[in-house]
Backbone as XML, in Angstrom:
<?xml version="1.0"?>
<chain id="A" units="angstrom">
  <residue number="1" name="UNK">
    <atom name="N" x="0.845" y="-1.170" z="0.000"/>
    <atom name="CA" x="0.000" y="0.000" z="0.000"/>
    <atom name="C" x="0.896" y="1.241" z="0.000"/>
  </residue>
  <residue number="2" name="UNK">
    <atom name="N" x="0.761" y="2.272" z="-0.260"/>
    <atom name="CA" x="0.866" y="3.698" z="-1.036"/>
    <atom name="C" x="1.256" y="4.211" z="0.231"/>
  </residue>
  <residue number="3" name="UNK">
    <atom name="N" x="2.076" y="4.748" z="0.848"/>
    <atom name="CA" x="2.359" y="5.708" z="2.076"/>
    <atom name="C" x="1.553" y="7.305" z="1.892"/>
  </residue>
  <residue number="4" name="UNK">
    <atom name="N" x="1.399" y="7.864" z="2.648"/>
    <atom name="CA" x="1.219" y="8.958" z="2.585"/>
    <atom name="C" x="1.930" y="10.100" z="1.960"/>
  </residue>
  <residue number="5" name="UNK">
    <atom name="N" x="2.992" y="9.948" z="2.090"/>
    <atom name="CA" x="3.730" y="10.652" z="0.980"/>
    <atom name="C" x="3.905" y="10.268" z="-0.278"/>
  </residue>
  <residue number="6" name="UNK">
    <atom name="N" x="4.150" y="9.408" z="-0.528"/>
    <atom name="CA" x="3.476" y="8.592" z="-1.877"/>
    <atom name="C" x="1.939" y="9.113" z="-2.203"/>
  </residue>
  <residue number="7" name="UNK">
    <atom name="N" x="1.058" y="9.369" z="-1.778"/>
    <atom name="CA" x="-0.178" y="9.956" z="-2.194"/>
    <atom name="C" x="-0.352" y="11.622" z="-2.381"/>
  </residue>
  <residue number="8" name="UNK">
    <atom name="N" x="0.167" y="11.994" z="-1.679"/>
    <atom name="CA" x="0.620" y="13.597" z="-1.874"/>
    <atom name="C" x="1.382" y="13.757" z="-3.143"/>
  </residue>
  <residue number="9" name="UNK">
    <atom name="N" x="2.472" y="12.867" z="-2.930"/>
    <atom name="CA" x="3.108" y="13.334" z="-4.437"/>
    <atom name="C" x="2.446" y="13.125" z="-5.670"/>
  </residue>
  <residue number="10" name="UNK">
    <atom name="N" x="2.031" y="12.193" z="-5.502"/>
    <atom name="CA" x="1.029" y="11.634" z="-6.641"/>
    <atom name="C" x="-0.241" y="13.042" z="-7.220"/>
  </residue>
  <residue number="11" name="UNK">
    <atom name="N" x="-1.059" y="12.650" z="-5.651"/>
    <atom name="CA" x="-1.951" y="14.046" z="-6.162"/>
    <atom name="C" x="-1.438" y="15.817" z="-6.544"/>
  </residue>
  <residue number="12" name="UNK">
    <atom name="N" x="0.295" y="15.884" z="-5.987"/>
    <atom name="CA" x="0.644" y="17.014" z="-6.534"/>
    <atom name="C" x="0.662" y="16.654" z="-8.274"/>
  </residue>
  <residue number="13" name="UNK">
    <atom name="N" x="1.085" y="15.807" z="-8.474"/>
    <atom name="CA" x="1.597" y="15.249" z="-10.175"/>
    <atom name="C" x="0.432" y="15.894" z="-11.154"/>
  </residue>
  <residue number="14" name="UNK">
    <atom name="N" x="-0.797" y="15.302" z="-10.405"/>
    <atom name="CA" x="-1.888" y="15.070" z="-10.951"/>
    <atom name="C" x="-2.519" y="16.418" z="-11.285"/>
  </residue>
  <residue number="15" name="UNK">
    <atom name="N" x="-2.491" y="17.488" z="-10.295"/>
    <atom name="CA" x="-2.706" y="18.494" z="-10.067"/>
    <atom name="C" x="-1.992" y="19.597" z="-11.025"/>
  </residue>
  <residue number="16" name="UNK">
    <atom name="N" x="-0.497" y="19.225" z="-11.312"/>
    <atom name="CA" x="0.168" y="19.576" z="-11.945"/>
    <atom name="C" x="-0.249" y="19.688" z="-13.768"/>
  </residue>
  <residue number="17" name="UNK">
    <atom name="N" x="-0.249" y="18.360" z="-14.123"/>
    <atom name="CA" x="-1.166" y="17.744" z="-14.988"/>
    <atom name="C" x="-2.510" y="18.483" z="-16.297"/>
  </residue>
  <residue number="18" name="UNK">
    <atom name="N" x="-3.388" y="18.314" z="-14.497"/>
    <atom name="CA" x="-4.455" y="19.351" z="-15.025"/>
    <atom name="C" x="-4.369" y="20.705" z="-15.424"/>
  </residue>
  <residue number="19" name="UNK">
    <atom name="N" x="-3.351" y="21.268" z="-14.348"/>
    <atom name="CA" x="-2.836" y="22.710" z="-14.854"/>
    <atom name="C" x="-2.075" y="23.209" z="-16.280"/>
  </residue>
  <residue number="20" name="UNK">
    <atom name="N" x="-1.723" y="22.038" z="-16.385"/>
    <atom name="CA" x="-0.940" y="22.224" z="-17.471"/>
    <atom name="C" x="-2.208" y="21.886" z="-18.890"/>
  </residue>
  <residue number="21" name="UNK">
    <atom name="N" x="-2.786" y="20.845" z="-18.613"/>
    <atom name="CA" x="-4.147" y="20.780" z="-19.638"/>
    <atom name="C" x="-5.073" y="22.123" z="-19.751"/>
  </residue>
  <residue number="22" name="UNK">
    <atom name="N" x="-5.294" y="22.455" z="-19.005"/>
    <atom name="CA" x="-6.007" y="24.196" z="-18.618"/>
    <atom name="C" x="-4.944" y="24.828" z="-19.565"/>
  </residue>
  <residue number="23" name="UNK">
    <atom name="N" x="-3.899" y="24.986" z="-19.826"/>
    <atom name="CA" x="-2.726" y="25.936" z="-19.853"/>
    <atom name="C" x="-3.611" y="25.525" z="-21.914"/>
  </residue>
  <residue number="24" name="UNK">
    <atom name="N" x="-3.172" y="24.347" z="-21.814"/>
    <atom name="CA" x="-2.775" y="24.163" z="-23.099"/>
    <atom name="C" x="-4.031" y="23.946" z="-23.749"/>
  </residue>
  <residue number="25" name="UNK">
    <atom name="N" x="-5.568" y="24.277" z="-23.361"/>
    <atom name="CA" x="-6.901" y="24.408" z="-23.954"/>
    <atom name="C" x="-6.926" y="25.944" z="-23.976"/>
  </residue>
  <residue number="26" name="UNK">
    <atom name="N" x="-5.935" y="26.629" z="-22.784"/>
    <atom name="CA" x="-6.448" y="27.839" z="-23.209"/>
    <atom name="C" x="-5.761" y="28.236" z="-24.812"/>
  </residue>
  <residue number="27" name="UNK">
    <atom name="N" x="-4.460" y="27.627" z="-24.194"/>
    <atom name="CA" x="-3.719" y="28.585" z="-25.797"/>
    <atom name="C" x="-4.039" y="27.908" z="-27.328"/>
  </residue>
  <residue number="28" name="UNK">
    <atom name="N" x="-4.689" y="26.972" z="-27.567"/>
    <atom name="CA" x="-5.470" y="26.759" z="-28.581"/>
    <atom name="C" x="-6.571" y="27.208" z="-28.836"/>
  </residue>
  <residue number="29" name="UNK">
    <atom name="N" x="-7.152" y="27.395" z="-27.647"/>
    <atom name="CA" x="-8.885" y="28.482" z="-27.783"/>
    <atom name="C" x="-8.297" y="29.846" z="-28.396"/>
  </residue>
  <residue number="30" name="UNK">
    <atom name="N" x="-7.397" y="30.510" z="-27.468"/>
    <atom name="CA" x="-6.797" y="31.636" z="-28.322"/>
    <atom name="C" x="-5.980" y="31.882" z="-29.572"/>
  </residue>
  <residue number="31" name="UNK">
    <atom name="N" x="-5.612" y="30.286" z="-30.282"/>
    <atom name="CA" x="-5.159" y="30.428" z="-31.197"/>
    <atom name="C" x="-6.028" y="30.261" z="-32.991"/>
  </residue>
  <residue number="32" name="UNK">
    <atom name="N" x="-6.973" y="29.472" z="-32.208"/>
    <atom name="CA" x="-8.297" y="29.105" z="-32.917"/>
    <atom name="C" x="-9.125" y="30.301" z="-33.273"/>
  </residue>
  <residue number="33" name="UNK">
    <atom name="N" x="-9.249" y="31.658" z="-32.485"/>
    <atom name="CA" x="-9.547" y="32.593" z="-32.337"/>
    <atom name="C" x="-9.185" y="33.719" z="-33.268"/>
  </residue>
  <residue number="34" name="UNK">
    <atom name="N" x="-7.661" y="33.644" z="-32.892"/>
    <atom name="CA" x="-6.565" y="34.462" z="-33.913"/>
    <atom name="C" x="-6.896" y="34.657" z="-35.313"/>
  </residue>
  <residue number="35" name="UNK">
    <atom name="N" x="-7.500" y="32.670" z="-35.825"/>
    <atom name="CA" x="-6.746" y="32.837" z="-37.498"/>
    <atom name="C" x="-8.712" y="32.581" z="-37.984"/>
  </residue>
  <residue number="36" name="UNK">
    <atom name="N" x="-9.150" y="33.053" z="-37.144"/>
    <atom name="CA" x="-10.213" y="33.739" z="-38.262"/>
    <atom name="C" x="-10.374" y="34.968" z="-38.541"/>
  </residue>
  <residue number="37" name="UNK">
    <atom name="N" x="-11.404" y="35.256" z="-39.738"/>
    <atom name="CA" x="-10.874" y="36.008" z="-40.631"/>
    <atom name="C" x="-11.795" y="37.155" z="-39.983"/>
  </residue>
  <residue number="38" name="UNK">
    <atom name="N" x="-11.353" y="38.811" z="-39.915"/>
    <atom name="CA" x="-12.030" y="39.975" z="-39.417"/>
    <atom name="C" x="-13.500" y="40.138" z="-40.160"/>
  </residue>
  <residue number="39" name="UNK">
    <atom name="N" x="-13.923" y="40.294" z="-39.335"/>
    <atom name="CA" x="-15.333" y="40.693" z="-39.915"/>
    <atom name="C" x="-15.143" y="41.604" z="-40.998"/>
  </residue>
  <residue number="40" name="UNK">
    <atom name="N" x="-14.953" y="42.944" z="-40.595"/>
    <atom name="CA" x="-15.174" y="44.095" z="-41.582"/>
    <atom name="C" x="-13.562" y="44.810" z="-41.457"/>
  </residue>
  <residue number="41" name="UNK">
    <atom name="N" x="-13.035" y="44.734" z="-43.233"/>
    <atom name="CA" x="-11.728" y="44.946" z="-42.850"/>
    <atom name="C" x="-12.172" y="46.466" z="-43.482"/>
  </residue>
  <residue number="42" name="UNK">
    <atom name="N" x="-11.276" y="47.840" z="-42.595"/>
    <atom name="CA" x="-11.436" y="48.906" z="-42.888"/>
    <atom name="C" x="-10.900" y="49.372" z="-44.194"/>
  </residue>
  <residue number="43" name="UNK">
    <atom name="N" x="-11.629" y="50.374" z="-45.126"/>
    <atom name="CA" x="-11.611" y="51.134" z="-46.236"/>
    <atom name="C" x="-10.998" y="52.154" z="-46.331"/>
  </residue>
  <residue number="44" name="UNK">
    <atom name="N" x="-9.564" y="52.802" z="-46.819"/>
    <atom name="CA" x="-9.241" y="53.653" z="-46.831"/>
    <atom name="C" x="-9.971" y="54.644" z="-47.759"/>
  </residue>
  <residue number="45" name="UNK">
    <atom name="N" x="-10.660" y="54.050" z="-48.814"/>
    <atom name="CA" x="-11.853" y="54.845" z="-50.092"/>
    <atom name="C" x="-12.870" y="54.130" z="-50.608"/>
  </residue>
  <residue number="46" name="UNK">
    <atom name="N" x="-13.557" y="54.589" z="-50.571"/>
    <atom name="CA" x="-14.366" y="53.628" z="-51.110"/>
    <atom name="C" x="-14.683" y="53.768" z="-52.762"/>
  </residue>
  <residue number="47" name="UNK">
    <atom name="N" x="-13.972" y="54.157" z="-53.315"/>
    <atom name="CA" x="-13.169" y="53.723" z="-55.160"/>
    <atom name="C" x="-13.902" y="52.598" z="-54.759"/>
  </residue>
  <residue number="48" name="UNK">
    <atom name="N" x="-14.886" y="52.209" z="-55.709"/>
    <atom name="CA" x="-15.130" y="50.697" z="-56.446"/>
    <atom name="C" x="-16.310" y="50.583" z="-55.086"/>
  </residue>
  <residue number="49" name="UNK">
    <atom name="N" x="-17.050" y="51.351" z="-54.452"/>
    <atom name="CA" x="-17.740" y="50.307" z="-53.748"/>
    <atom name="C" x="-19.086" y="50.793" z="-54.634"/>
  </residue>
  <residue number="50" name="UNK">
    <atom name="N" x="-19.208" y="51.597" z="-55.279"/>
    <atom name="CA" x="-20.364" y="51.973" z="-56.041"/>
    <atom name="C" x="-20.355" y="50.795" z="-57.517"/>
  </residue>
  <residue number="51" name="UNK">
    <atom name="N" x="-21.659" y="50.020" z="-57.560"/>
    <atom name="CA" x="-21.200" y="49.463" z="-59.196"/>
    <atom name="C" x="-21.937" y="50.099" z="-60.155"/>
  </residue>
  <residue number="52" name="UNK">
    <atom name="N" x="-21.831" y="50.052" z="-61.255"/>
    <atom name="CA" x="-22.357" y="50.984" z="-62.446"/>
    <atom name="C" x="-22.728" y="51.873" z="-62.917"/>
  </residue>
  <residue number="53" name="UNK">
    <atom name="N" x="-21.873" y="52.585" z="-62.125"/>
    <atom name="CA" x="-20.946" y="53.445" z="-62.717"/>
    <atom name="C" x="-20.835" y="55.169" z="-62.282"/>
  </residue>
  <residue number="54" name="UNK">
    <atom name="N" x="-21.247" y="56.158" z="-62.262"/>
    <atom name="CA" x="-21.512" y="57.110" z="-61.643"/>
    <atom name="C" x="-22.595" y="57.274" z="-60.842"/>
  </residue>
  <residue number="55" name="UNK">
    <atom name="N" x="-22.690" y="57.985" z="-60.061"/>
    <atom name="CA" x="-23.400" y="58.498" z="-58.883"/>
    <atom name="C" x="-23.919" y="59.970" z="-59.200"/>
  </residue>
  <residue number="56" name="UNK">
    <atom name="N" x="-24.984" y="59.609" z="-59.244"/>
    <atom name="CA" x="-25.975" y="60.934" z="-59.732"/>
    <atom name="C" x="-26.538" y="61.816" z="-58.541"/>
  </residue>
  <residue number="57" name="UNK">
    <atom name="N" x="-26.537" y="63.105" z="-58.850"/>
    <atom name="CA" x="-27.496" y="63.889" z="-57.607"/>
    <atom name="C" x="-28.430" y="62.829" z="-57.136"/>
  </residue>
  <residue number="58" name="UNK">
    <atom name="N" x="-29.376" y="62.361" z="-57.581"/>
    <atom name="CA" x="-30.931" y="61.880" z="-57.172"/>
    <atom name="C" x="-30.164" y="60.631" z="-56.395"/>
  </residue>
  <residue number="59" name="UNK">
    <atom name="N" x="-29.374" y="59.833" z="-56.270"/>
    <atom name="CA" x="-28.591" y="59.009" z="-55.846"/>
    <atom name="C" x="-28.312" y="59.822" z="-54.532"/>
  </residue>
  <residue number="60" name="UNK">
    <atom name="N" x="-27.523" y="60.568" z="-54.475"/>
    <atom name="CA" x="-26.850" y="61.306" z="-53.260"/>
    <atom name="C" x="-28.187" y="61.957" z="-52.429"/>
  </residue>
  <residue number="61" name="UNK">
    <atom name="N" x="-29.498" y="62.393" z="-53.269"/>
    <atom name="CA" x="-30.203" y="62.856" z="-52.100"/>
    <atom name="C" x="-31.112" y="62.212" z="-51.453"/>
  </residue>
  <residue number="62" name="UNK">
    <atom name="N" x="-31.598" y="60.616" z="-52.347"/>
    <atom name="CA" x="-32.025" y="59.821" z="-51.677"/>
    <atom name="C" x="-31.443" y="59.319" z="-50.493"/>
  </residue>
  <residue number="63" name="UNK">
    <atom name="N" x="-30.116" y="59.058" z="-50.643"/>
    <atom name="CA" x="-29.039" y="58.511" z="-49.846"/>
    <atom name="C" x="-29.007" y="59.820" z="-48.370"/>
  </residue>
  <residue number="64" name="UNK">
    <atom name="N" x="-29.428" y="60.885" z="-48.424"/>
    <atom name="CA" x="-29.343" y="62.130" z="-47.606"/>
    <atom name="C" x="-30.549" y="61.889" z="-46.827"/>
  </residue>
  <residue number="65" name="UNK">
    <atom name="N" x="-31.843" y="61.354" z="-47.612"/>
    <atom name="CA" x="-32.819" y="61.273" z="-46.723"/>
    <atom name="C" x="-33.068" y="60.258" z="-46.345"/>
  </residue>
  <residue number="66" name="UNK">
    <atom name="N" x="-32.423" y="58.924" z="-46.889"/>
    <atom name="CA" x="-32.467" y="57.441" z="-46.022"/>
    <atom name="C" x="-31.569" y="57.929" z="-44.443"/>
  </residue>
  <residue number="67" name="UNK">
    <atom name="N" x="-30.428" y="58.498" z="-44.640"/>
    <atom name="CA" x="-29.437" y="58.865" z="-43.802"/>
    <atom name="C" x="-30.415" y="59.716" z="-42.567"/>
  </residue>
  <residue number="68" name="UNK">
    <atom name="N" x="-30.616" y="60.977" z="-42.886"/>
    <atom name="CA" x="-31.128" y="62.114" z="-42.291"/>
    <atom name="C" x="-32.695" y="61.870" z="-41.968"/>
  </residue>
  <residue number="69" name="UNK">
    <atom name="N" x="-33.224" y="61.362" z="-41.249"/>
    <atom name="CA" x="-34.790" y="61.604" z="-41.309"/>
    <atom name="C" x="-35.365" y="63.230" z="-40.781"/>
  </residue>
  <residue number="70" name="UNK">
    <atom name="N" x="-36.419" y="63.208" z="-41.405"/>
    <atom name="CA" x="-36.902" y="64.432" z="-41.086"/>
    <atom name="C" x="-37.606" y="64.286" z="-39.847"/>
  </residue>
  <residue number="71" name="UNK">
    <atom name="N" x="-37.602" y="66.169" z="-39.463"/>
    <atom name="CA" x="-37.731" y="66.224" z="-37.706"/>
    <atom name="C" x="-39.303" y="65.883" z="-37.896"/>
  </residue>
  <residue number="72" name="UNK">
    <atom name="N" x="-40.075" y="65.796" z="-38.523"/>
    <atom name="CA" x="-41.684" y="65.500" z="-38.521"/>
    <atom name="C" x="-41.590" y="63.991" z="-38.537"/>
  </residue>
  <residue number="73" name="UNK">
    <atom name="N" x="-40.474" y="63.281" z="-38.263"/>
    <atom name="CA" x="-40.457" y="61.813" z="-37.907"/>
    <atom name="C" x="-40.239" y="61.722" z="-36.895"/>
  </residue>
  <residue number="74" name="UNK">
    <atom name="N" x="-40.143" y="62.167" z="-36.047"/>
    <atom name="CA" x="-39.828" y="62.160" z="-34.584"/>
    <atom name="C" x="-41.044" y="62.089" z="-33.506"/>
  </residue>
</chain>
């Protein structure tokens, strides 16, 4: 049979073990994390986000009043 110190060491081992399993789920959760891809990568211009082709007044003032609601919407 197992002495008492023999069981201490053991359950330090063990203890050890787990800590180290903790250690090494975290740094795969955070690495798993890392290498996906950004949601929304930022635009220095937005060149090319309009398609076909110019942007007309009636374009820009629709776009002013989707944006802006009027104060009689309130």
């Amino acid at each position: 049979m197992a002495t008492l110190t023999d069981q201490a060491s053991l359950l330090k081992r063990v203890d050890g073990l787990e800590r180290e399993l903790e250690r090494l789920k975290r740094d795969l959760l955070h690495g798993l994390v890392s290498l996906r891809p950004q949601a929304a990568a930022s635009r220095p211009s937005l060149f090319g986000s309009v398609r076909g082709g110019d942007v007309t007044e009636g374009m820009i003032e629709e776009a002013k009043q989707d944006l802006f609601r009027d104060l009689r919407d309130l």
